[in-house]
Short mmCIF file of the C-alpha atoms (twelve columns), coordinates in Angstrom:
data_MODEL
# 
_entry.id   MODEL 
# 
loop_
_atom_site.group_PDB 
_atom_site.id 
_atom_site.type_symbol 
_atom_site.label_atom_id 
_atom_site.label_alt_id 
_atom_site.label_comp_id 
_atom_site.label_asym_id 
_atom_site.label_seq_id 
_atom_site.Cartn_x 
_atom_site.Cartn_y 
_atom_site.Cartn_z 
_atom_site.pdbx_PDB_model_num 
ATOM 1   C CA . UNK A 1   0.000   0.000  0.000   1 
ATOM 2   C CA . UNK A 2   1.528   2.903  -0.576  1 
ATOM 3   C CA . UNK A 3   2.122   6.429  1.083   1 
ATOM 4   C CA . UNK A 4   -0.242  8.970  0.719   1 
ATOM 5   C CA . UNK A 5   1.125   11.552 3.652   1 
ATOM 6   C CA . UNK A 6   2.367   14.018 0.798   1 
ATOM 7   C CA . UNK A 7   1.442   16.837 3.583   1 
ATOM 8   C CA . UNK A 8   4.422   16.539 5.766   1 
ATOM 9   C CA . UNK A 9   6.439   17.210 2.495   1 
ATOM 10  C CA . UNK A 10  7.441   20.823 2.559   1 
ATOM 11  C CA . UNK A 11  9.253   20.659 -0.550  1 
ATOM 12  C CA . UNK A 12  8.051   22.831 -4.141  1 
ATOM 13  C CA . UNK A 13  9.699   21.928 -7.269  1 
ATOM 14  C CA . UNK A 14  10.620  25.306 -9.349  1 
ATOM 15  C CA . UNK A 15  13.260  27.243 -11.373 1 
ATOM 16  C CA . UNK A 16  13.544  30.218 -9.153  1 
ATOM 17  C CA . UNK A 17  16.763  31.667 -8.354  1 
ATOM 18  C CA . UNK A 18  16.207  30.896 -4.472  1 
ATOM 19  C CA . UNK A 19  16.113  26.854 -6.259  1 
ATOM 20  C CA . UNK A 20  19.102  27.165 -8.501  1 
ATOM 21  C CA . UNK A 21  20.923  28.700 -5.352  1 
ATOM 22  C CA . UNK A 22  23.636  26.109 -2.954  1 
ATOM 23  C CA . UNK A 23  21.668  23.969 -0.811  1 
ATOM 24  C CA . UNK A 24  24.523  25.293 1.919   1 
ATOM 25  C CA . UNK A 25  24.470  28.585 0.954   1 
ATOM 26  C CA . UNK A 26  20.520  28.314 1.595   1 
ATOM 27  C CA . UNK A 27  21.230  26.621 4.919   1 
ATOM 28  C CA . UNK A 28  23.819  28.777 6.031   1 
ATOM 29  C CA . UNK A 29  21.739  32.183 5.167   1 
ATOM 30  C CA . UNK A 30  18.691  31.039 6.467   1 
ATOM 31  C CA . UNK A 31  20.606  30.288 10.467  1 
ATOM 32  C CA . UNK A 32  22.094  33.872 10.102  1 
ATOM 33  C CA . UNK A 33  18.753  35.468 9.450   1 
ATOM 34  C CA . UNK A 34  17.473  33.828 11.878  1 
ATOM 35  C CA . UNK A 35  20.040  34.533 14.444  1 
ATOM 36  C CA . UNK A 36  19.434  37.840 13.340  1 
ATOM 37  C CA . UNK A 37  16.268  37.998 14.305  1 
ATOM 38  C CA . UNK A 38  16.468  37.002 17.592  1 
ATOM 39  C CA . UNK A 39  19.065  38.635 18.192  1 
ATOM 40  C CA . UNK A 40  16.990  42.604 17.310  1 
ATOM 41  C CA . UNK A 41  16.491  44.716 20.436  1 
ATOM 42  C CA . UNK A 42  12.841  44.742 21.280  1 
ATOM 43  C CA . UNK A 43  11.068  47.699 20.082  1 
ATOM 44  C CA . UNK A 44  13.551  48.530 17.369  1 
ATOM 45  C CA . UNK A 45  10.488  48.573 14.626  1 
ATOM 46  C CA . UNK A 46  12.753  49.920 11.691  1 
ATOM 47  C CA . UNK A 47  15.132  47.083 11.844  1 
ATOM 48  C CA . UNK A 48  11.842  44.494 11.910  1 
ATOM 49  C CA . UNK A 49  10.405  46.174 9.237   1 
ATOM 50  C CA . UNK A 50  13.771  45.720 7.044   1 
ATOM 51  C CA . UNK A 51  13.736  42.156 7.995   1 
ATOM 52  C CA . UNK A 52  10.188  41.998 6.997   1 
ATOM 53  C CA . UNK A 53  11.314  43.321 3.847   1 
ATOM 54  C CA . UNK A 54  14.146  41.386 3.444   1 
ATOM 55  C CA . UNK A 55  11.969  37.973 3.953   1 
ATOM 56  C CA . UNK A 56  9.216   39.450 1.427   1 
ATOM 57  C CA . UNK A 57  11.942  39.810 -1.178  1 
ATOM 58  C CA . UNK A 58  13.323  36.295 -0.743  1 
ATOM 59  C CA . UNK A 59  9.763   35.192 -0.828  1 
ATOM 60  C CA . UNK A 60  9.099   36.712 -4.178  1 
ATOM 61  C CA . UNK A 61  12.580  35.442 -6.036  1 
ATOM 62  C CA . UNK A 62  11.258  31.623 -4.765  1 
ATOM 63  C CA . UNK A 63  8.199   32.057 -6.342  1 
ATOM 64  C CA . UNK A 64  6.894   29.935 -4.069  1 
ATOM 65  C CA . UNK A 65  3.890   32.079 -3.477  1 
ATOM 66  C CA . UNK A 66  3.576   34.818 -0.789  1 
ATOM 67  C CA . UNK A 67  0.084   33.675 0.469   1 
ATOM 68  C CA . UNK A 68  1.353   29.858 1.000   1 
ATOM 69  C CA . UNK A 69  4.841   30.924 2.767   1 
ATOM 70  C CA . UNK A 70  2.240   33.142 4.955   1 
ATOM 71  C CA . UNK A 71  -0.270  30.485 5.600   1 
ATOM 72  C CA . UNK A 72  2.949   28.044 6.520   1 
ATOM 73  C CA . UNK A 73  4.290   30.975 9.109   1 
ATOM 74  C CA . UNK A 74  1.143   31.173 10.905  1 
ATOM 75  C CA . UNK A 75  2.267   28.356 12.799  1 
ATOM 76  C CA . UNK A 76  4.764   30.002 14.793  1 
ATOM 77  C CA . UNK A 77  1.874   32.367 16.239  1 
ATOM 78  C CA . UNK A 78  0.082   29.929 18.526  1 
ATOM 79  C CA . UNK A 79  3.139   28.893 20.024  1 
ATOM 80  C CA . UNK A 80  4.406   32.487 20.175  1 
ATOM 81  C CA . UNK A 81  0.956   33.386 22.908  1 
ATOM 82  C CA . UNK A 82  3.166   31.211 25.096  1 
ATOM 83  C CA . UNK A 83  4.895   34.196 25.493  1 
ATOM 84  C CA . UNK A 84  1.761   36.746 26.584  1 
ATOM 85  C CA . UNK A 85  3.111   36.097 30.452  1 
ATOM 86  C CA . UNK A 86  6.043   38.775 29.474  1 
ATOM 87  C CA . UNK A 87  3.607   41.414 28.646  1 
ATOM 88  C CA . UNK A 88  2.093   41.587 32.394  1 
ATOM 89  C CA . UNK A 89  5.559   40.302 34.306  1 
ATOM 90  C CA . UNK A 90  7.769   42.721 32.267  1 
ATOM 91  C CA . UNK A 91  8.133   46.043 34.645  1 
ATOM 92  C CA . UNK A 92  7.371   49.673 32.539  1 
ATOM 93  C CA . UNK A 93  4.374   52.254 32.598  1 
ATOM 94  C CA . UNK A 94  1.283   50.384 33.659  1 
ATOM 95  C CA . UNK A 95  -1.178  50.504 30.443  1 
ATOM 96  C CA . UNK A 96  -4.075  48.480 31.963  1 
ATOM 97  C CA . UNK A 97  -4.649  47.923 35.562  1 
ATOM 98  C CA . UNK A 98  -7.290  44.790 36.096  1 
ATOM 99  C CA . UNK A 99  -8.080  42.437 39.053  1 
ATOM 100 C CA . UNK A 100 -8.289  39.110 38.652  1 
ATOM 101 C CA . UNK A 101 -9.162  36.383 41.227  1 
ATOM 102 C CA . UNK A 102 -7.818  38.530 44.165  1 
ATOM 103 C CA . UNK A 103 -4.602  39.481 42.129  1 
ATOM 104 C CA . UNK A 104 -3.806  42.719 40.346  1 
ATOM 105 C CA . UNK A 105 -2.359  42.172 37.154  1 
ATOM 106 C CA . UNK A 106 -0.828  45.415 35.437  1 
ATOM 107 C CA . UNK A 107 -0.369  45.300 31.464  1 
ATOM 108 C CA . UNK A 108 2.720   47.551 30.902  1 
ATOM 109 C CA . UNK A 109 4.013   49.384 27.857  1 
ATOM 110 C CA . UNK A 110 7.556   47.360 27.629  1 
ATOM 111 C CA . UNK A 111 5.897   44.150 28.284  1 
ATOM 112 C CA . UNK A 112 3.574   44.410 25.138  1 
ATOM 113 C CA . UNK A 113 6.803   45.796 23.168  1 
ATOM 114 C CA . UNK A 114 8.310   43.027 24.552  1 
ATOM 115 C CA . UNK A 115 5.953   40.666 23.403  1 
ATOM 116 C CA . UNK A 116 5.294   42.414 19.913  1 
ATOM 117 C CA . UNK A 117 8.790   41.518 19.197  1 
ATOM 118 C CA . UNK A 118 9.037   38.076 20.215  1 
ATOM 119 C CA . UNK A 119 6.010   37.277 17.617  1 
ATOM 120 C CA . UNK A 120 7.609   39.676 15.348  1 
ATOM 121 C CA . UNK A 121 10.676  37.375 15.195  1 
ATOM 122 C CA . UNK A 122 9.330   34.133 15.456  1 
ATOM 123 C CA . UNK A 123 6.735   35.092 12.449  1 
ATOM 124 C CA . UNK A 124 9.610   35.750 10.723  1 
ATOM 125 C CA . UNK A 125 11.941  32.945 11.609  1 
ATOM 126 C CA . UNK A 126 9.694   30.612 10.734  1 
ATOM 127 C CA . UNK A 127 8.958   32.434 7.192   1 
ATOM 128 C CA . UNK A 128 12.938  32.092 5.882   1 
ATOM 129 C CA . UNK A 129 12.892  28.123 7.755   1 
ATOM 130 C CA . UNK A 130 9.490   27.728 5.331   1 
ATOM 131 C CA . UNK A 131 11.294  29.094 1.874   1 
ATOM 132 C CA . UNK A 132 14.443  26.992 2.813   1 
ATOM 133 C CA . UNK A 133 12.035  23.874 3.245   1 
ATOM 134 C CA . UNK A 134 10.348  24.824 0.156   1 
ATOM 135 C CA . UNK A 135 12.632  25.279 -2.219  1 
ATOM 136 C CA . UNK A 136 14.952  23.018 -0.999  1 
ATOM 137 C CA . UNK A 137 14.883  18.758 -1.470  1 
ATOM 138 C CA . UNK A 138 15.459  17.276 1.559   1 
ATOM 139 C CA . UNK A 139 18.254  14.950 0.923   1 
ATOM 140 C CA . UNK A 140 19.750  18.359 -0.634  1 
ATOM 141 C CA . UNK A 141 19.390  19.699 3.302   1 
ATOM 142 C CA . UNK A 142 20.670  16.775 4.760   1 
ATOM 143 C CA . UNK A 143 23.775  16.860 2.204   1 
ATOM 144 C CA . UNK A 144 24.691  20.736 3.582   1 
ATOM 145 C CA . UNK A 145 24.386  19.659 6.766   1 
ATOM 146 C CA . UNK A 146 27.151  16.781 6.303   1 
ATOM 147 C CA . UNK A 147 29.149  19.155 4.254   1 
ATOM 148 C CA . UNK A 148 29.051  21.947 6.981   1 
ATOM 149 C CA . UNK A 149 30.801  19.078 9.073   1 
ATOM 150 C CA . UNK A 150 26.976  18.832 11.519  1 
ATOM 151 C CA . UNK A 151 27.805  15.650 13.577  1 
ATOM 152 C CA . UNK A 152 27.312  12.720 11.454  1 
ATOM 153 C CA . UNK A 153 25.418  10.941 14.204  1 
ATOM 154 C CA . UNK A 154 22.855  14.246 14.255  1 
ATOM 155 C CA . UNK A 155 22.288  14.213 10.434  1 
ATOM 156 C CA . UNK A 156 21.320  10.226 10.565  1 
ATOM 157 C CA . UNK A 157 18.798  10.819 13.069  1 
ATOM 158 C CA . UNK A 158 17.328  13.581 10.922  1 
ATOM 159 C CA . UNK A 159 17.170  11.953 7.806   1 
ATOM 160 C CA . UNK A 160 15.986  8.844  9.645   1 
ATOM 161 C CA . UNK A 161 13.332  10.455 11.297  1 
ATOM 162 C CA . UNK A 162 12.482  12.313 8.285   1 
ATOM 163 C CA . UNK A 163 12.085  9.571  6.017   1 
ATOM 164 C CA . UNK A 164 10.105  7.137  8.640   1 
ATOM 165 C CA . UNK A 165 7.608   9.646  9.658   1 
ATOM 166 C CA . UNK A 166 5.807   8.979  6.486   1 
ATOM 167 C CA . UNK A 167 5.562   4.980  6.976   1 
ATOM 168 C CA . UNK A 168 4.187   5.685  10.386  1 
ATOM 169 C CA . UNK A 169 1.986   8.038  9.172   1 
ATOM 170 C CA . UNK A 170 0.240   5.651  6.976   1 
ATOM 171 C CA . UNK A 171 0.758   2.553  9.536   1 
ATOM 172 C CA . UNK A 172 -1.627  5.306  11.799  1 
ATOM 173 C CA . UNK A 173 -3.810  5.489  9.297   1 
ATOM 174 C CA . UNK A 174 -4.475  1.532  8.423   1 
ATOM 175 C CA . UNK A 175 -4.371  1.377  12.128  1 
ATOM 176 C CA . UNK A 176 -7.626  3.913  12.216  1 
ATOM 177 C CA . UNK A 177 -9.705  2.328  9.193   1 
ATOM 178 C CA . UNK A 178 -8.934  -1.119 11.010  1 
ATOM 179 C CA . UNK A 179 -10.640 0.673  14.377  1 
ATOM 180 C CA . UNK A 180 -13.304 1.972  12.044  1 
ATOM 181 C CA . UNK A 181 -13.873 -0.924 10.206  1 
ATOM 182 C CA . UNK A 182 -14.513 -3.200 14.181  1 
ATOM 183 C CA . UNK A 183 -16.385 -0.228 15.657  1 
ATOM 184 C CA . UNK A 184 -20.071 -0.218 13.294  1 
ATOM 185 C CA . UNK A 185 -20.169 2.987  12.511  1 
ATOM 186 C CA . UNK A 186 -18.552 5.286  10.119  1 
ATOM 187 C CA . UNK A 187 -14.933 6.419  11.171  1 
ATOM 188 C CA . UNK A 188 -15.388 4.685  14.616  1 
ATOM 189 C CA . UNK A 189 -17.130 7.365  16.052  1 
ATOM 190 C CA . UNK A 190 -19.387 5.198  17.906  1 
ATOM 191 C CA . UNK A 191 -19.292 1.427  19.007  1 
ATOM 192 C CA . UNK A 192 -18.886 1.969  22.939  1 
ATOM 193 C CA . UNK A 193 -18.479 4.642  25.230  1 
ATOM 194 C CA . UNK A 194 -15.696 7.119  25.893  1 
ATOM 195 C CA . UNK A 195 -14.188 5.075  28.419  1 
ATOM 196 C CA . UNK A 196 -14.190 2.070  25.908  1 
ATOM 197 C CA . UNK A 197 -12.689 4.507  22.762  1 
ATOM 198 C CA . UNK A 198 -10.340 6.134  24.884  1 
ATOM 199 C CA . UNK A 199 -9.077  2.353  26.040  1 
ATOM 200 C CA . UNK A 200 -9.240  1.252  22.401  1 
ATOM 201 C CA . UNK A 201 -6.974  4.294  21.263  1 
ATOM 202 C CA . UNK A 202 -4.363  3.692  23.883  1 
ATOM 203 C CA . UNK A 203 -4.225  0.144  22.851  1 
ATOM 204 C CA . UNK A 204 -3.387  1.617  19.154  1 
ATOM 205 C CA . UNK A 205 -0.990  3.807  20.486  1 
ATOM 206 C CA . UNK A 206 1.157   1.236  22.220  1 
ATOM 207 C CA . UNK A 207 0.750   -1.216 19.213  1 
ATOM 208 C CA . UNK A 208 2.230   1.474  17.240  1 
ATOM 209 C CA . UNK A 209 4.988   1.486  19.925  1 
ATOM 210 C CA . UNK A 210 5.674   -1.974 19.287  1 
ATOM 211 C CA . UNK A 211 5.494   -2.247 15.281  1 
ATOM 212 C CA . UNK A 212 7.906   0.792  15.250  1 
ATOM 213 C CA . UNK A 213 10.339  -0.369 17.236  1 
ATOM 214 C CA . UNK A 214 10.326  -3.924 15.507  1 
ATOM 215 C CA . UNK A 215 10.460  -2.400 12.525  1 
ATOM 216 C CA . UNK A 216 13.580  -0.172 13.528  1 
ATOM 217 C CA . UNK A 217 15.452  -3.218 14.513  1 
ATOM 218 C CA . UNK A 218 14.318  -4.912 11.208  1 
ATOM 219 C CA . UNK A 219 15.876  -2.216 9.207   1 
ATOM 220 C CA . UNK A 220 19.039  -1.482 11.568  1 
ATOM 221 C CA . UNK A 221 19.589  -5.047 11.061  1 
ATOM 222 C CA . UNK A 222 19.383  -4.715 7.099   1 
ATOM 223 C CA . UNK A 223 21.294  -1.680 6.437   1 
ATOM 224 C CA . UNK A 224 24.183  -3.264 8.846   1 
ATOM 225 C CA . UNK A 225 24.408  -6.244 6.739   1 
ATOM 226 C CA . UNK A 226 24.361  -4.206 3.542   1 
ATOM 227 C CA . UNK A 227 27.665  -2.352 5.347   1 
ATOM 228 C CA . UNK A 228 26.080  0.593  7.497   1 
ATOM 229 C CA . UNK A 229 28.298  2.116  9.664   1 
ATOM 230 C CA . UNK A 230 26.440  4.999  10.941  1 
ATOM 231 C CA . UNK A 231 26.638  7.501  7.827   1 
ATOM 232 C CA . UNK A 232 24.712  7.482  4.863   1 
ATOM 233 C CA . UNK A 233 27.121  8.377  1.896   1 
ATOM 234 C CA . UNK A 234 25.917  10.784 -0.973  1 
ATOM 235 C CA . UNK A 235 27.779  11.656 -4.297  1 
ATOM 236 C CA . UNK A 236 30.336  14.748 -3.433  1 
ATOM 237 C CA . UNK A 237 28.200  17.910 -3.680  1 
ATOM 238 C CA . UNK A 238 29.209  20.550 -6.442  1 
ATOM 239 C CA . UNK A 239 31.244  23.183 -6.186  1 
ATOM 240 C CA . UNK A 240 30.263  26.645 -5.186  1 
ATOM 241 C CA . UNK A 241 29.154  28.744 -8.196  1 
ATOM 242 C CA . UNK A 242 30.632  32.371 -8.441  1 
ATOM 243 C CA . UNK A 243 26.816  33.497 -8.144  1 
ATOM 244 C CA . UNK A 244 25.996  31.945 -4.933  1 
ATOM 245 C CA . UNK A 245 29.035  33.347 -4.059  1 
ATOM 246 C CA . UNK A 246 27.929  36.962 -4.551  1 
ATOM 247 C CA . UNK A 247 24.263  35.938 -2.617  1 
ATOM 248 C CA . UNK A 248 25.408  35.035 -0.077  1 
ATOM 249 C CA . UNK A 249 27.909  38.262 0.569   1 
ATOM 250 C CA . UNK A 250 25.439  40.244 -0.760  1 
ATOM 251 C CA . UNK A 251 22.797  38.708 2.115   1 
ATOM 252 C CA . UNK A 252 25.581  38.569 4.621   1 
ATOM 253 C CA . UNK A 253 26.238  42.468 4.196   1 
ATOM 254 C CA . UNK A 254 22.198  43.473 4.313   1 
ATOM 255 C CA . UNK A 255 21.694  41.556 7.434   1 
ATOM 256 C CA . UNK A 256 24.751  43.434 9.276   1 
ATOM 257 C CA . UNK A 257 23.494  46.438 8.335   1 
ATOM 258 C CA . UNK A 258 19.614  45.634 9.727   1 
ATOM 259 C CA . UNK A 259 21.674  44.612 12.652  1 
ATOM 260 C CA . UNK A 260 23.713  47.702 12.830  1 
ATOM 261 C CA . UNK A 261 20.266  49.699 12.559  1 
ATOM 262 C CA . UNK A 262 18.905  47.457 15.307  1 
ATOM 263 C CA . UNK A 263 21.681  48.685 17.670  1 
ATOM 264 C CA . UNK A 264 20.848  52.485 17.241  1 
ATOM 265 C CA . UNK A 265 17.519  51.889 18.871  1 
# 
């Protein structure tokens, strides 16, 4: 049966320059724009606005579409509201004064700044991660990675857990049509009571357990016999081009100068 999880692959075939360019240079670009990032003052809205910019224009040479690099960044911004705690334990000029449950909670000015710009920069972390993923095959990524000298050990386990994420994927799904298919009623929404489901779904969750780690032992045991010894071997990459050469000074330089803007305010 084959795989049909083609949503947990990021990657867009085009002939954009962002496509043509180094899978390293990519890599490499993409960590110091996001290092960048993080590492803006709070409140410096000119040098988030540049980076904004910046991320806009890379967005538009991928051609990967603005409104699906935007839809794929919205992630970050649940996870970001973990971060809403700052805006009423940061101290500054109280904005909003409320009591709640017996304790007065004070919303001030450099705790929403504060958390403005922690949103700000994950939004747009997670934008430059997306176009990398995008425009980028993923044993490409994983061949950077190696060439940037990442710990072989650490590229393994990401390309392992890359590639086997898909066959449990689709071992979850059989799993839920079998459920379905034992429970009378379409997509085993009835057959029993909660108590019963939620004992039949932790039953499927171990047996998961189990087939995956048989599985892994099945397939550690076949790639050691075909001469595994802890590093999958690719083809040597190509050279760098002049071109991606010039990008990535050319990137280099407009991030230290978004950074040197950052520091004025």
């Amino acid at each position: 049966m084959g795989l049909r999880i083609h949503a947990l692959d990021a990657y867009r075939s085009g002939d954009s320059l962002v496509h043509r360019l180094d899978a390293r240079v990519k890599l490499v670009l993409a960590v110091l724009f996001i290092a960048t990032a993080a590492l803006t003052p709070d409140g410096a809205w000119p040098a988030y606005a540049l980076l904004a910019a910046l991320a806009l224009g890379v967005i538009l040479l991928s051609r990967l579409g603005v409104g699906f690099v935007y839809r794929r960044s919205a992630v970050a911004l649940p996870f970001a509201l973990a971060a809403v705690t700052v805006m009423f334990s940061t101290p500054g000029q109280p904005l909003l004064v409320a009591r709640i449950l017996g304790w007065d909670v004070t919303l001030s000015d450099a705790g929403l700044v504060r958390f403005v710009s922690i949103v700000l920069k994950s939004w747009l972390s997670v934008q430059m991660a997306v176009v990398l993923t995008a425009s980028t095959p993923f044993p490409g990524l994983l061949q950077a990675m190696r060439s940037l000298c990442l710990p072989k050990v650490l590229v393994a386990i990401v390309g392992f857990a890359y590639r086997y994420i898909f066959v449990i994927a689709d071992e979850v799904m059989r799993m839920m049509r079998a459920r379905a298919a034992r429970s009378g009623s379409r997509e085993g929404r009835g057959g029993g009571s909660v108590f019963w489901r939620a004992r039949v779904t932790g039953g499927m969750a171990g047996n998961l357990f189990l087939r995956s780690i048989a599985r892994s032992e099945r397939i550690y045991e076949a790639m050691v016999a075909r001469g595994y010894d802890g590093e999958v071997r690719v083809l040597r990459p190509p050279s760098l081009q002049l071109g991606d050469v010039l990008v990535a000074l050319l990137f280099v330089l407009v991030l230290g100068a978004v950074q040197a803007l950052a520091q004025l305010f």
